[in-house]
VMD Tcl script that draws the C-alpha trace (Angstrom):
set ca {
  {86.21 72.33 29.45}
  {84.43 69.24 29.72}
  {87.45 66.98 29.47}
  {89.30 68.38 31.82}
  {86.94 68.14 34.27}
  {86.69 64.32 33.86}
  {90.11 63.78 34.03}
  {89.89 65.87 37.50}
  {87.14 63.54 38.74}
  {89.50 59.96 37.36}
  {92.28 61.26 38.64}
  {90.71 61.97 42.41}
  {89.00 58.71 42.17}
  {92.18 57.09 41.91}
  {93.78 58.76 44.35}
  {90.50 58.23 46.86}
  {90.94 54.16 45.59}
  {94.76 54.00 46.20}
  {94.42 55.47 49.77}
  {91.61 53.06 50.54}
  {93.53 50.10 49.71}
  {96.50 51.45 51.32}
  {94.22 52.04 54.30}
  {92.95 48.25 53.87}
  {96.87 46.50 54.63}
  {98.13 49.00 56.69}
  {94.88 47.74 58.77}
  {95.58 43.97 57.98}
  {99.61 44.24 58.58}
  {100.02 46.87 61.15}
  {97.37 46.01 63.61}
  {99.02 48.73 65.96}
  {98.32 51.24 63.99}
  {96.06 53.57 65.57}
  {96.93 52.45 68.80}
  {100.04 54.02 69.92}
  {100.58 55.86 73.39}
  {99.83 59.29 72.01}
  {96.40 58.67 70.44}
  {93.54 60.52 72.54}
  {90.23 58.67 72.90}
  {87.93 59.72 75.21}
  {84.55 57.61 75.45}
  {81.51 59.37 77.07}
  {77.77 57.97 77.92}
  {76.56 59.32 74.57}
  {79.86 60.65 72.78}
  {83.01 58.82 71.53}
  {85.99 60.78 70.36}
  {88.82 59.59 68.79}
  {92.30 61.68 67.53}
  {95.44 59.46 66.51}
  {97.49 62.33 66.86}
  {100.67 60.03 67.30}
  {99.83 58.05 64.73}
  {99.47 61.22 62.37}
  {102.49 62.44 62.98}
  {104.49 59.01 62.68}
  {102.90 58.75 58.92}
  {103.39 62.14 58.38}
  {107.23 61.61 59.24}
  {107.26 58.45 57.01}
  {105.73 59.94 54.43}
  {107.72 63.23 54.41}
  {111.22 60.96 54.63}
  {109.57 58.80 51.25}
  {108.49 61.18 49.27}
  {112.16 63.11 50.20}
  {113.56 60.20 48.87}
  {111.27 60.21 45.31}
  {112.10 63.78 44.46}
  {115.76 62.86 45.14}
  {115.89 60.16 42.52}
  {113.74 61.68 40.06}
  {115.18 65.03 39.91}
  {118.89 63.54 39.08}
}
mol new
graphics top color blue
foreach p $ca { graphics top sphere $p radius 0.5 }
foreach p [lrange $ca 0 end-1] q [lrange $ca 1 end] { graphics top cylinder $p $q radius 0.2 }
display resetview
């Protein structure tokens, strides 16, 4: 029972390191990301809200069209 539950825990701490260096370049290479037209930020005296709902939806459309393109080749 044990096992299993470390391999749970390595595999979501490779997932959670993946995403954070994905996170780090799409930062360094796509400055604009996170900045498109549709993102809502709102910036009160005491309160700062941010939503990149644009930008959410543009990744989720990228990634939706990759991983497509994955099952595709793998499933031949």
């Amino acid at each position: 029972m044990m096992v299993y539950f470390a391999r749970i825990l390595i595999i979501i701490g490779m997932t959670l390191l993946i995403a954070g260096g994905v996170i780090l370049l799409a930062v360094r290479y796509f400055p604009w990301l996170g900045n498109l037209p549709g993102d809502i930020r709102y910036e009160g005296e005491n309160f700062k809200l941010y939503f990149p709902l644009a930008t959410m939806i543009l990744l989720s459309i990228l990634a939706t069209v990759i991983l497509n393109i994955v099952v595709r080749i793998f499933n031949r």
